[in-house]
C-alpha positions as CSV (number, residue, x, y, z in Angstrom):
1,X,0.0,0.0,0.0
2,X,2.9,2.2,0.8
3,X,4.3,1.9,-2.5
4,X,1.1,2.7,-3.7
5,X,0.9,5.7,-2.4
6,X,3.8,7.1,-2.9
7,X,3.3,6.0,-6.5
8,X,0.4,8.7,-6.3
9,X,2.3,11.3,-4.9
10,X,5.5,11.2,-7.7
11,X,2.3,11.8,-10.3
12,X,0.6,14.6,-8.3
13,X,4.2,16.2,-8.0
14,X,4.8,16.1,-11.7
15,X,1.6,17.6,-12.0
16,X,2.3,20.7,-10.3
17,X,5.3,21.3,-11.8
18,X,3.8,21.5,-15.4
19,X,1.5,23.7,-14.9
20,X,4.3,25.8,-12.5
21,X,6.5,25.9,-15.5
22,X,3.4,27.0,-18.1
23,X,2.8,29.7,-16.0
24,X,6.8,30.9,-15.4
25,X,6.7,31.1,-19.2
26,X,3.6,33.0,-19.9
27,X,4.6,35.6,-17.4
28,X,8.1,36.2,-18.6
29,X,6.6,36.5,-22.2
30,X,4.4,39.5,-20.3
31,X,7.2,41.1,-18.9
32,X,10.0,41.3,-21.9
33,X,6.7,42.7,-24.1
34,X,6.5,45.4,-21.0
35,X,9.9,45.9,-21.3
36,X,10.0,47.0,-25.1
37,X,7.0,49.0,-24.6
38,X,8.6,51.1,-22.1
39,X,12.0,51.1,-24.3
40,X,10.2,52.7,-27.0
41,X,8.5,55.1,-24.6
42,X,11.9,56.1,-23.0
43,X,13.1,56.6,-26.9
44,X,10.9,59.1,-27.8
45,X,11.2,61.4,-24.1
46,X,13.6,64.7,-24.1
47,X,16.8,64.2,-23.0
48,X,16.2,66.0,-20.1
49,X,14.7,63.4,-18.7
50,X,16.4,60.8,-19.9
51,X,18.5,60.3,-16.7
52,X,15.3,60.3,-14.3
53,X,13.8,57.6,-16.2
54,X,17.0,56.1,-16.4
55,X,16.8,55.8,-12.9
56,X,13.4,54.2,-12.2
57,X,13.4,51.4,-14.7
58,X,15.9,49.3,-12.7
59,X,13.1,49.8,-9.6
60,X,9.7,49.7,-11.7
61,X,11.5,46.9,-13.8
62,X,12.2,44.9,-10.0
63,X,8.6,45.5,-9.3
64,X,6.8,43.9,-11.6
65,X,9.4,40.7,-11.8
66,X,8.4,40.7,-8.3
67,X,4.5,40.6,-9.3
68,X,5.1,38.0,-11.7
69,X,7.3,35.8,-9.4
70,X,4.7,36.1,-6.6
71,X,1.4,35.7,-9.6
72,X,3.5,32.4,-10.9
73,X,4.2,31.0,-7.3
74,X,0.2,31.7,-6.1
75,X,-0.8,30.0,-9.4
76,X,1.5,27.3,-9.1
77,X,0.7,26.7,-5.7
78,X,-3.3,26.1,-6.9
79,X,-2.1,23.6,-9.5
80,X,-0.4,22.3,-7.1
81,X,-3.2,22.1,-4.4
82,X,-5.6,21.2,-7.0
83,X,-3.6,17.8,-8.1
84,X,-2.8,16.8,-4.7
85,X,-6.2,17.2,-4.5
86,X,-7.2,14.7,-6.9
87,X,-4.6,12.4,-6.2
88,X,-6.1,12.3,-2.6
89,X,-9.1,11.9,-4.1
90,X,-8.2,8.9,-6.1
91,X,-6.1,7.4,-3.2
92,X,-9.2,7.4,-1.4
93,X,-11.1,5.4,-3.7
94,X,-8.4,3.2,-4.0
95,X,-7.7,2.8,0.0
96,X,-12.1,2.2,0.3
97,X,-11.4,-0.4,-2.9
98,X,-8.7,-2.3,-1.6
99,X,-10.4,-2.1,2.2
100,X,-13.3,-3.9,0.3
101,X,-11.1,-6.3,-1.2
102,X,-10.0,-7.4,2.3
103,X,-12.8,-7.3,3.5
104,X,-13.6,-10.3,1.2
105,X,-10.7,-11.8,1.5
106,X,-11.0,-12.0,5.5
107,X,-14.8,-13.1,4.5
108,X,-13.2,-15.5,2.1
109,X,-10.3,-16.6,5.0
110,X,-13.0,-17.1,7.6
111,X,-15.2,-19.1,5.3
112,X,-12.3,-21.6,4.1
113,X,-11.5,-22.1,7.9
114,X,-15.4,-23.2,8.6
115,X,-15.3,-25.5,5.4
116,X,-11.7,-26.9,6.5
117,X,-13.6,-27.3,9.9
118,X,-16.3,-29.0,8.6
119,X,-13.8,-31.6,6.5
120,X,-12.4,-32.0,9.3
121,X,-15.2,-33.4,10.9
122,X,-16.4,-35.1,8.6
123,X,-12.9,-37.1,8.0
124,X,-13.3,-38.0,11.5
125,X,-17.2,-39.2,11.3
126,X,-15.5,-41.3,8.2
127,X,-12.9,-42.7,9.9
128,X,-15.5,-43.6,12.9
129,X,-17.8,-45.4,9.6
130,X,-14.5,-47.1,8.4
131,X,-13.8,-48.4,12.2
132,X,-17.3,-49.6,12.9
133,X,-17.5,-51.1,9.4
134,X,-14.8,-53.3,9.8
135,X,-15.8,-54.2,13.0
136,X,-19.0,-55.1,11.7
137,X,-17.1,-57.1,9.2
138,X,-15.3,-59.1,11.9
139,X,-18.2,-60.1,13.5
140,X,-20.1,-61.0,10.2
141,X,-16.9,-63.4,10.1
142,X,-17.2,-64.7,12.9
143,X,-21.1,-65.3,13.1
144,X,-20.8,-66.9,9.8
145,X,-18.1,-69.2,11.7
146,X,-20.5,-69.9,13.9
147,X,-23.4,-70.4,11.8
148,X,-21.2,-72.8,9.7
149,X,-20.1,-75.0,13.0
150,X,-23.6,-74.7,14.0
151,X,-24.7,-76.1,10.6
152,X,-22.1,-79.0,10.6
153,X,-23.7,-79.7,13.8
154,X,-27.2,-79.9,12.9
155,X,-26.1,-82.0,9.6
156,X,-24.5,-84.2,12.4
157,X,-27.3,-84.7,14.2
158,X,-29.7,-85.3,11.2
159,X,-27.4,-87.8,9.6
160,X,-27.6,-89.6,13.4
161,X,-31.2,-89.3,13.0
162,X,-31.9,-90.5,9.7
163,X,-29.3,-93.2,10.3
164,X,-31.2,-94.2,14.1
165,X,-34.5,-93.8,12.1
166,X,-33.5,-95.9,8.6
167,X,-32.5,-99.1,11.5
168,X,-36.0,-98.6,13.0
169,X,-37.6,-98.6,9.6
170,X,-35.3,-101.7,8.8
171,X,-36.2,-103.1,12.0
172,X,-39.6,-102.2,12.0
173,X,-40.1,-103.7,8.7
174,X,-37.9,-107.0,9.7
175,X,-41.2,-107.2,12.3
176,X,-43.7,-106.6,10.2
177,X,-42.9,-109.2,7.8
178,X,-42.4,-111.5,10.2
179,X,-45.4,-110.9,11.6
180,X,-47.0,-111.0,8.6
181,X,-45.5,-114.1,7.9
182,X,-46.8,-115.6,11.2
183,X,-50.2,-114.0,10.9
184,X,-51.0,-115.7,7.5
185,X,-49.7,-119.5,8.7
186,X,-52.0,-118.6,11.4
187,X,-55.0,-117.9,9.4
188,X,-53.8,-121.0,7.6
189,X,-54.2,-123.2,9.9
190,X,-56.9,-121.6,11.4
191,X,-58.9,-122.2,8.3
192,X,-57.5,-126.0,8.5
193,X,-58.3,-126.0,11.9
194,X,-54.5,-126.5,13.6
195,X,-54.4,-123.2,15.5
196,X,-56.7,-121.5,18.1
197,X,-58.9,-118.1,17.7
198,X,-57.2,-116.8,21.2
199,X,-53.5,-117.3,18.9
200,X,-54.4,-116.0,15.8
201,X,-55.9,-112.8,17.9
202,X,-52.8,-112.4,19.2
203,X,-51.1,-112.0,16.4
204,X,-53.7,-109.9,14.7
205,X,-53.2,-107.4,18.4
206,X,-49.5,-107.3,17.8
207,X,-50.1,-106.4,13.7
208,X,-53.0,-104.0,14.3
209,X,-50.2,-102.1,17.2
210,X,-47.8,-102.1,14.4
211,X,-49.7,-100.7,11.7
212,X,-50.6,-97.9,14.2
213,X,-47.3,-97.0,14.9
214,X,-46.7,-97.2,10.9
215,X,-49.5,-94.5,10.6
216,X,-48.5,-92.1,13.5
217,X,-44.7,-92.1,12.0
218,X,-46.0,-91.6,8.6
219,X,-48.7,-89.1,9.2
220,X,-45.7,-86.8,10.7
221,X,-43.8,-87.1,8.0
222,X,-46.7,-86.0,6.0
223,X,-47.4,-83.1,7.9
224,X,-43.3,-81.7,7.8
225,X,-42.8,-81.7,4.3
226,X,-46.2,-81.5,2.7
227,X,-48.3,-79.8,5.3
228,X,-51.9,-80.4,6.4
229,X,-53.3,-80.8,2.7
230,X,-55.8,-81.0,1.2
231,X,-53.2,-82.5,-0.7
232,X,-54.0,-82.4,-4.7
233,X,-51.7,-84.6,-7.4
234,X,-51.8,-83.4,-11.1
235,X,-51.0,-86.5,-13.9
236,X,-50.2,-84.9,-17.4
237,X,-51.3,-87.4,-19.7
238,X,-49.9,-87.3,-23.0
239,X,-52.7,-87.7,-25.5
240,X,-51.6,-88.1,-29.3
241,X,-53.6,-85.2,-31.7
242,X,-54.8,-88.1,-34.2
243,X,-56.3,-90.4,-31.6
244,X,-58.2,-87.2,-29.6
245,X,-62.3,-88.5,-30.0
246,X,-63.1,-86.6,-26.8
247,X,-66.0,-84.4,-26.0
248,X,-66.0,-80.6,-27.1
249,X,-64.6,-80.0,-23.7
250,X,-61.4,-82.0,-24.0
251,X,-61.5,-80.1,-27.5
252,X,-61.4,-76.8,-25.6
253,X,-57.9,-76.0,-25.1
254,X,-58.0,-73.2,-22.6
255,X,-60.1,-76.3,-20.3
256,X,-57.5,-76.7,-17.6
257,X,-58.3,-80.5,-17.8
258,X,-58.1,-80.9,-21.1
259,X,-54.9,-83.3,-20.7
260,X,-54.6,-83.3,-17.1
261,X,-56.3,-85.5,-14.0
262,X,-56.6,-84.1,-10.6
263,X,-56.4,-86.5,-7.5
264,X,-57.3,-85.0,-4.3
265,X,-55.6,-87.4,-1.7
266,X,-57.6,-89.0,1.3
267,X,-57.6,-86.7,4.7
268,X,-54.8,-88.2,6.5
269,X,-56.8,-89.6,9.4
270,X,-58.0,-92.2,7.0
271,X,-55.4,-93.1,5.1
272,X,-51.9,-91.4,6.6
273,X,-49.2,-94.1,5.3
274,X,-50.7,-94.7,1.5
275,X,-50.8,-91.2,1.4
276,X,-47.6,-90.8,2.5
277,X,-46.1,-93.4,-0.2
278,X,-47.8,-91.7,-3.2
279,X,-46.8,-88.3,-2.3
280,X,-42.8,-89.2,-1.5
281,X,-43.4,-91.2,-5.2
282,X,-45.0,-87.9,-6.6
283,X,-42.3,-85.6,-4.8
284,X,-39.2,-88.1,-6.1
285,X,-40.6,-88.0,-10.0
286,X,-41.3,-91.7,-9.9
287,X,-44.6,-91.8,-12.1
288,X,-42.9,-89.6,-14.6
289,X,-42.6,-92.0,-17.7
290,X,-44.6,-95.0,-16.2
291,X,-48.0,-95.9,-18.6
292,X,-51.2,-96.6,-18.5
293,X,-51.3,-100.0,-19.9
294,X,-54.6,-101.9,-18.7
295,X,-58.2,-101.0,-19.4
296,X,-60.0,-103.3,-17.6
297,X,-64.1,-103.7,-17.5
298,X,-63.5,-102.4,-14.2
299,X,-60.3,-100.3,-13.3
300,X,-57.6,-98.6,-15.5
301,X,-53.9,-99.8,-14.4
302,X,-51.1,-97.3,-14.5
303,X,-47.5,-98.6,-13.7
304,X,-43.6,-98.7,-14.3
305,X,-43.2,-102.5,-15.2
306,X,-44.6,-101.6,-18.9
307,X,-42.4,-98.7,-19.6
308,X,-38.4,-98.3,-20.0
309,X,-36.2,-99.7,-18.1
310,X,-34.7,-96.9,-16.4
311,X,-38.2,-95.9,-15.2
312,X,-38.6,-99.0,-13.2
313,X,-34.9,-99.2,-12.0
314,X,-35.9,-96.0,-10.3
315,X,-38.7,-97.0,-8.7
316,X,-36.9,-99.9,-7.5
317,X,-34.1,-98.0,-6.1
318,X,-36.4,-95.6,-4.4
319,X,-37.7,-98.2,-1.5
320,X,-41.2,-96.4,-2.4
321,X,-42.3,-99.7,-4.0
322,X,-44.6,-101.2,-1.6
323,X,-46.4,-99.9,1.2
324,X,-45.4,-101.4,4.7
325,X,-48.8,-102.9,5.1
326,X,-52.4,-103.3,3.6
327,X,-54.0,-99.9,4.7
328,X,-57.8,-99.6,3.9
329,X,-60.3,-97.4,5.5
330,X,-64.3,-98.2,5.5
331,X,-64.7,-94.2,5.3
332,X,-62.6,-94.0,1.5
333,X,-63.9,-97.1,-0.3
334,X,-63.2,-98.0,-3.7
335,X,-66.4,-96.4,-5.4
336,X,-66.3,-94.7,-9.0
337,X,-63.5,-92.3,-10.1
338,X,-61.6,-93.0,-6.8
339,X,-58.1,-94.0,-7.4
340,X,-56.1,-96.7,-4.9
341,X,-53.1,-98.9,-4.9
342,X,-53.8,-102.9,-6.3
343,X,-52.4,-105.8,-5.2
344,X,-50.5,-106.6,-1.8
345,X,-48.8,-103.8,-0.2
346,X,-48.5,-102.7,-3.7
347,X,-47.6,-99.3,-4.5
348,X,-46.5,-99.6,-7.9
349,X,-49.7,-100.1,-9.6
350,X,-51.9,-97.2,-9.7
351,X,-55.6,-97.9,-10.7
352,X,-58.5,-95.9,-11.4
353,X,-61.9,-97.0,-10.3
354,X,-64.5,-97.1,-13.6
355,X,-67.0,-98.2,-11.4
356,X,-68.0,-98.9,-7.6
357,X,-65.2,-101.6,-6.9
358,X,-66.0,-101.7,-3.1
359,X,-67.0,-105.4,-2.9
360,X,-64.2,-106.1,-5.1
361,X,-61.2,-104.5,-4.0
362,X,-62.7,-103.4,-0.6
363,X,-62.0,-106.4,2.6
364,X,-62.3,-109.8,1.3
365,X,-63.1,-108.6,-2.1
366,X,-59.1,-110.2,-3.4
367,X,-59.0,-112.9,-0.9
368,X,-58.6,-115.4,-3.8
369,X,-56.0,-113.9,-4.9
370,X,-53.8,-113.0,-1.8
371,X,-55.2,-115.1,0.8
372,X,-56.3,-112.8,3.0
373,X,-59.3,-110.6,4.2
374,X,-57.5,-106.8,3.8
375,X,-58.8,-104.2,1.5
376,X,-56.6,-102.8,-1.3
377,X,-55.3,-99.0,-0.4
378,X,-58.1,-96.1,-1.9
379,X,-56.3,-92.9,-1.2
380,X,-57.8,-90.5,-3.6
381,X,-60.9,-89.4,-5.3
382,X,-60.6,-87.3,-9.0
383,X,-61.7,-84.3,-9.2
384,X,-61.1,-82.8,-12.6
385,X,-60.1,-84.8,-15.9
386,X,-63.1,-86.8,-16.2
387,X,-63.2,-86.7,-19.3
388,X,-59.3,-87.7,-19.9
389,X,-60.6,-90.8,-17.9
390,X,-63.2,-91.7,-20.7
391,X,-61.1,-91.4,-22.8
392,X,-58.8,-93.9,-21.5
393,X,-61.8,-96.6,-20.8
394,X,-62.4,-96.2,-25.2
395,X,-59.1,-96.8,-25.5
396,X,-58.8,-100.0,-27.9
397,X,-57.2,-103.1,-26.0
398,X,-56.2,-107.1,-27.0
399,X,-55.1,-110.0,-25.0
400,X,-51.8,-110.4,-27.0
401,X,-49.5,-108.7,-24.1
402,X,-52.2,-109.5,-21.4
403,X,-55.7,-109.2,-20.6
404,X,-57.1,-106.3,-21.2
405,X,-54.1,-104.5,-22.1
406,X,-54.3,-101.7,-24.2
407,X,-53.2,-102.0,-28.1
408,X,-51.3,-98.4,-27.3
409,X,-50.2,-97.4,-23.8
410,X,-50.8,-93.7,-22.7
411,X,-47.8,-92.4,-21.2
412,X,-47.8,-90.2,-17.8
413,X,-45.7,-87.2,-19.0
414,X,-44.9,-86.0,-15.4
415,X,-46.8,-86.3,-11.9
416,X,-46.8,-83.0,-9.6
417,X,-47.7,-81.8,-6.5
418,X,-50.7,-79.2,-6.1
């Protein structure tokens, strides 16, 4: 600012002495055109005063060089006055511009420290984020740790379980065969008249406790992986476009049974085990391939043994074959459009009642063929596809691969759960 300043003063300084010097000039051209006025004035006097005059011009000549010396000095002294006055002037401005500029600048300082402040800050609130991340980190390690030891152990225990509960299946079944065993010699020799009532309803005691416990275990299982039902079973039924003859509904292709039957299972207090079976065969994609391959007067027959090899290796493999025992319920009997199991703790033949089969596959009804009095399993009743099931009883048949079997088997495309 200093240098400023004095910046200001050297130009008000040269100022003043231009216009000084202007006016020294002009008044020294006023006093030599004076001076030859008087010359020529003295010049044309008598002589007699010539030496009077010759003394006052040296005075009068003093005087007015004094006049113009003070008249110069007075004006240069107002040019002077009158640039120092501008140059104040414009100092001024420039001292109330640059006071403004820093000002500003302090303005500018002050805001610069708030906003280093405020990074400050928030570096800090970061590094506290950074800190609490990681240590979140460490303990999502560690809970995964545990989750993963906790895991292992749960895996642990169900392997034990399934392990502990595969020997009681194993051993259960090792009973019930051989008390299946014993119970039929029993009714055999009942019937030939070797054995006593009070023996044979033993055995049947020990059976019917058995079976119970079969339907208790099997009922739970039901209820843990496929819930309290109604439980519904969809068969796709693949159903070639020249060999269609069904009714205009079957036609309809936006019909949502136009190639599909729906079995509605038996409530499991009736039927809990068969139930059971079909769903774990359903669940495991077992009837996915098999055929409908009988069409009986009375029942249509669905099974593995008449399709591909592979198809009945895993049903084999599956140890869903058979059911652990002949399960029948009076309150689900084998009337029309119900569907069951046939045979002897069968449950790879799937049939599907035409007609009211009660007296035939109901208790007693197969006793020629098996020996005993027990009902075949009915565990389901269909509810859409009837007309898919006409069409399967028109379906042509011949003897020459069995009775009643039909010249083209319908394949079961897939089997799902509802």
């Amino acid at each position: 600012m200093c240098r400023i300043t004095g910046c200001r003063s050297s130009m008000s300084h040269s100022s003043g002495s231009f216009v000084f010097g202007v006016i020294t000039n002009e008044s020294e051209r006023m006093i030599d055109a004076n001076i030859v006025s008087r010359k020529s004035a003295f010049d044309s006097s008598t002589s007699g005063t010539s030496a009077f005059q010759s003394r006052r011009l040296p005075g009068e000549r003093r005087r007015q060089i004094f006049v113009a010396f003070i008249t110069v000095t007075l004006l240069g002294l107002v040019g002077v006055t009158v640039a120092s006055s501008r140059s104040r002037s414009d100092a001024k401005s420039r001292m109330e511009h640059l006071a403004n500029k820093i000002v500003m600048l302090k303005r500018e300082a002050r805001r610069s420290q708030a906003l280093e402040s405020d990074e400050r800050r928030l570096e800090g609130e970061l590094n506290e984020e950074r800190e609490e991340i990681q240590r979140l980190h460490v303990m999502e390690n560690d809970e995964r740790t545990r989750i993963t030891s906790l895991q292992e152990e749960v895996d642990h225990i169900k392997r034990e379980e399934k392990e502990k509960e595969k020997e009681s299946e194993m051993l259960l079944d090792m009973v019930f065969e051989q008390l299946k065993s014993k119970r039929n010699a029993e009714a055999n020799l009942l019937r030939e008249g070797a054995a006593s009532e009070k023996a044979v309803g033993l055995l049947e005691g020990h059976y019917k406790d058995l079976a119970e416990k079969v339907q208790e275990r099997s009922k739970e299982h039901v209820l843990e992986r496929f819930g309290p039902g109604p439980h519904r079973v969809m068969l796709n039924i693949e159903i070639p476009e020249d060999e269609i003859s069904l009714s205009n509904a079957a036609h309809d292709k936006t019909s949502h049974s136009s190639s599909n039957i729906i079995i509605e299972l038996a409530p499991l207090e009736l039927m809990p085990h068969t139930v059971q079976v079909f769903l774990d065969q359903v669940k495991s994609g077992l009837w996915d391939g098999c055929s409908f391959y009988r069409n009986a007067g009375h029942v249509l027959q669905a099974s593995h043994e008449e399709g591909p090899a592979n198809v009945t290796k895993r049903f084999v493999d599956s140890g869903l074959q058979n059911t652990k025992f002949q399960e029948y319920s009076a309150d689900f009997p084998h009337v029309q459009h119900t569907v069951g199991f046939g045979g002897m703790n069968a449950g790879s033949v799937l049939i599907i009642n035409k007609v009211d089969n009660t007296r035939a596959h109901g208790p007693g009804g197969q006793k020629g063929n098996f020996g005993v009095d027990d009902g075949e399993p009915c565990f389901g009743k269909i509810v859409e596809g009837f007309d898919i099931v006409e069409w399967l009883s028109q379906t042509p048949t011949s003897n020459e691969k069995g009775p009643d079997y039909m010249d083209n088997y319908v394949k079961i495309l897939s089997a799902s759960i509802l």
